[in-house]
VOGU-3710 file (C-alpha; in Angstrom, 3 decimals, decimal comma):
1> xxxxxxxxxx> 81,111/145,366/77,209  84,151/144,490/78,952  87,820/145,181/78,139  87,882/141,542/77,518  84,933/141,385/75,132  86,436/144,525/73,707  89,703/143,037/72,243  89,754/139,065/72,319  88,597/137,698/68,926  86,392/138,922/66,169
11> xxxxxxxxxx> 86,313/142,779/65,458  88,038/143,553/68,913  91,106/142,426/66,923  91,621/145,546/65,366  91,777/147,797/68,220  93,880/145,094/70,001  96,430/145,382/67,023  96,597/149,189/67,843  97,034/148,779/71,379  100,054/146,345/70,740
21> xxxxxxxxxx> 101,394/149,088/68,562  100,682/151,983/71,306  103,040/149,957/73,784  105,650/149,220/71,248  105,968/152,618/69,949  109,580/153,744/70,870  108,831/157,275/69,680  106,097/157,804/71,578  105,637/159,188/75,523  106,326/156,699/78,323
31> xxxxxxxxxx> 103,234/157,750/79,452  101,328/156,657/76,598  103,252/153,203/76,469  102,558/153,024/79,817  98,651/153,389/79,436  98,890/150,709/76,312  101,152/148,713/78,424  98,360/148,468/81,195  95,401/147,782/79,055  96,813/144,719/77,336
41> xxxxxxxxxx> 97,645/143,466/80,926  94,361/143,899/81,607  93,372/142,392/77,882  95,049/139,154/79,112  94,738/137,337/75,890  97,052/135,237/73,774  97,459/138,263/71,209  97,523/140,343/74,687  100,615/138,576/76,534  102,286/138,688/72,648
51> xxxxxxxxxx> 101,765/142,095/72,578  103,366/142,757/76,143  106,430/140,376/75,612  107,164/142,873/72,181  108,372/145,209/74,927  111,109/143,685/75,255  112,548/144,069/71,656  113,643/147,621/71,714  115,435/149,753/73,785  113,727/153,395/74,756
61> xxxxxxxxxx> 116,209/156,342/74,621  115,806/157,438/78,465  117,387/154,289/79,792  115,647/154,249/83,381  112,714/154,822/82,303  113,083/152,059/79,906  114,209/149,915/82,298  111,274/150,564/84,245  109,065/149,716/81,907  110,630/146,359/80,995
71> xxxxxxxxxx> 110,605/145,295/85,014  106,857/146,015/84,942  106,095/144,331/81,903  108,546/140,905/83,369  106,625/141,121/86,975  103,187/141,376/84,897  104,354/138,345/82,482  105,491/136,369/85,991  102,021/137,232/87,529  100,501/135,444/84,474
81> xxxxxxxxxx> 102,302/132,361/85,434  101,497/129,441/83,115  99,153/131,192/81,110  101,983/132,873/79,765  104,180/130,116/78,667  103,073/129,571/75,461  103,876/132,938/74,185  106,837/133,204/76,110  108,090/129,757/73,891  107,057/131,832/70,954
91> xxxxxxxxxx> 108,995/134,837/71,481  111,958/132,878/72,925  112,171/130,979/69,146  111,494/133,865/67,335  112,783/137,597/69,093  115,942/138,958/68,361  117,219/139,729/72,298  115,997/136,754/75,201  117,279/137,420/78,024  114,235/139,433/79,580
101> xxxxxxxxxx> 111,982/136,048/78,751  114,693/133,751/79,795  113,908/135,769/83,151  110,235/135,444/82,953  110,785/131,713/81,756  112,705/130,949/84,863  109,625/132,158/87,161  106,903/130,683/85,368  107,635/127,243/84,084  108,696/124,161/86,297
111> xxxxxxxxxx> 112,116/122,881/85,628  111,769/120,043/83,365  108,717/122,500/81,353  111,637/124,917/80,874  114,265/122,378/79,290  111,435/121,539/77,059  111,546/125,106/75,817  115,674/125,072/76,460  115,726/122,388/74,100  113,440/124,209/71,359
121> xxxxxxxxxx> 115,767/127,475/71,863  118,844/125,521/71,495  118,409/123,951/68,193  117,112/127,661/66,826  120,595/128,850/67,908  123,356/126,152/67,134  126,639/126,909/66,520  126,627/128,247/62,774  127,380/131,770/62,201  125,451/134,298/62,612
131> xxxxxxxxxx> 126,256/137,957/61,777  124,441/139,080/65,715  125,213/136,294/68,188  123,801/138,513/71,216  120,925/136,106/71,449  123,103/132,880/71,934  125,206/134,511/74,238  122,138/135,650/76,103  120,900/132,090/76,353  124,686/130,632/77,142
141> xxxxxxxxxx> 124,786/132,902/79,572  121,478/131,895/81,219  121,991/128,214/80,732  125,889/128,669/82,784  124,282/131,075/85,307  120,357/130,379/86,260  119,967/126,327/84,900  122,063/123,952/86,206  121,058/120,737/84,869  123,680/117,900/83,256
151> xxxxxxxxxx> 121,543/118,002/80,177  122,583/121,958/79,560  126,104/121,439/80,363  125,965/118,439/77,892  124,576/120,517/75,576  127,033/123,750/75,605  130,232/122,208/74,383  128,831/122,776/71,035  129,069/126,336/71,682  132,788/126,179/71,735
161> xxxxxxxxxx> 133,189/125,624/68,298  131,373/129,055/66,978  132,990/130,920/65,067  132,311/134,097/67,515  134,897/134,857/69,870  132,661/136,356/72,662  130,427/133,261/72,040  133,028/130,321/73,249  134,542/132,957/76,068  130,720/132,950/77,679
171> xxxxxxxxxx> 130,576/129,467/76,661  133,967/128,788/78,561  132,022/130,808/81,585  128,809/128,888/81,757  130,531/125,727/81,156  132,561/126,842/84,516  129,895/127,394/86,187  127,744/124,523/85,838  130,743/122,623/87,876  129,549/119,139/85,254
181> xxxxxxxxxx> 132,975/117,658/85,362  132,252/115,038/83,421  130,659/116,951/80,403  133,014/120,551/80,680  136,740/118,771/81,479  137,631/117,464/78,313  135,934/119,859/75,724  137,803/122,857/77,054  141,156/120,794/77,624  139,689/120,236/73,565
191> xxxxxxxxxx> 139,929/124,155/72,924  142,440/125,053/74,876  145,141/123,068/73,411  143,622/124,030/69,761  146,559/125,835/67,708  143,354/127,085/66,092  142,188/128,776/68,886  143,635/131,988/68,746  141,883/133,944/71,763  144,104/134,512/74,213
201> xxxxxxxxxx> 141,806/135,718/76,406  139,612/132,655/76,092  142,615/129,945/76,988  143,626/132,277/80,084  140,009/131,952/81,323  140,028/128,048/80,549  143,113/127,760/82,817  142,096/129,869/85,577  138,765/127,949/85,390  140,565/124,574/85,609
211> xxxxxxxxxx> 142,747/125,276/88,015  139,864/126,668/90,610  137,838/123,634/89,369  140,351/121,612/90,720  139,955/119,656/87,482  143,077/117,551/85,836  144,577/117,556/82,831  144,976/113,670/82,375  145,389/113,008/78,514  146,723/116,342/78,202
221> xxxxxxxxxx> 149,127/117,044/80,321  152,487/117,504/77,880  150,427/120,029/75,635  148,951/121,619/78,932  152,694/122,221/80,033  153,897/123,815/76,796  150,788/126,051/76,791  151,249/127,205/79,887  154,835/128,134/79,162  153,653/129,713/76,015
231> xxxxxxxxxx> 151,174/131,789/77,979  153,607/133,524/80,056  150,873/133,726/82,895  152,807/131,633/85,469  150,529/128,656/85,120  152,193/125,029/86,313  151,150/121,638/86,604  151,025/119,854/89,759  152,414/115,777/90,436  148,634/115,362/90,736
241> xxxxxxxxxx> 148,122/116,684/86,992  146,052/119,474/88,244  146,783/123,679/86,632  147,968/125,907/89,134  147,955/129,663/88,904  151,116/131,583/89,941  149,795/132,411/93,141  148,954/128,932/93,682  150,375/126,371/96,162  150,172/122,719/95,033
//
């Protein structure tokens, strides 16, 4: 019998169940993790690939040895290629951190297969509150940084109305940095002239980030001026309606 035969369906899903534990065990020796680790790559099943992608919901206490672990366990995931998808959606809907399957998700699925998942993980994490919002900003972050599409950027703005500060700053960032003029302009001239807004930090970034955009301020431009003022930061507006930083020439 066959490591396969051993733990896909049946009575093999027992010992399977074990296995998943062995390589989840944050108490235990890396070694031992290690060994588990290796056998459910070599498993291969649904329950298998499940069991690997758990390794990514806990941190071990030596960190580099940890991290070690979690690079293996991505590259094996990657090496699975579509096979894993499925249970990569699955964990992406339902774990507590993302960002290591947001990185497998970017090497396995095709781009349209991933907003199809992007989509899913979006509406699981709107813009309610929630009392840990590490996972949307780990998915903000990804959608700013690794998925530049027009249908992300449309679909961030949303973000800056969270409650969470660090939530609209990343949101601010990845709105930035999918360059979607169109979509970004007018929802952070939205924010930034918000008395309710009281993040400081989040209105310098959404001038700096204008002003390098290049982006103007048509609509806005009286409340723009008295911000800038307000700010203190040395922020101006050009004859062309566009920010300038201090050390900016127009």
């Amino acid at each position: 019998m066959g490591l396969f035969d051993l733990f896909s369906g049946g009575k093999g899903s027992s010992p399977l169940k074990k296995l998943v534990g062995r390589a989840n065990n944050k108490d235990a020796q890396s070694v031992d993790r290690w060994k588990a680790l290796e056998q459910l790559r070599d498993a291969g099943t649904d329950e298998a690939i499940a069991g690997l992608l758990r390794r990514f919901s806990f941190v071990y206490s030596k960190s580099i040895e940890d991290e070690q672990e979690k690079d293996w366990v991505h590259d094996q995931l990657v090496a699975f290629g579509q096979k894993a998808l499925p249970e990569v959606e699955r964990s992406l809907i339902s774990a507590e951190s993302i960002s290591w399957q947001l990185k497998v998700l970017a090497h396995v699925a095709e781009h349209d297969q991933s907003w199809a998942i992007l989509e899913k993980v979006i509406a699981a994490n709107d813009n309610e509150y929630v009392r840990d919002p590490s996972r949307k900003i780990q998915l903000i972050t990804f959608l700013g940084e690794e998925f530049k599409d027009p249908r992300a950027a449309r679909a961030l703005p949303q973000y800056l109305e969270d409650m969470d500060e660090g939530v609209r700053f990343n949101t601010v960032e990845a709105l930035l940095a999918q360059e979607d003029e169109e979509a970004a302009r007018e929802p952070l001239l939205k924010l930034l002239t918000d008395e309710k807004e009281e993040s400081r930090r989040v209105k310098i970034r959404i001038l700096d980030g204008l002003a390098d955009a290049g982006w103007n301020t048509h609509g806005w431009k009286g409340q723009v001026e008295k911000l800038c003022d307000e700010i203190g930061r040395g922020h101006s507006i050009d004859g062309k309606g566009r920010i300038r930083k201090a050390t900016q020439k127009g």
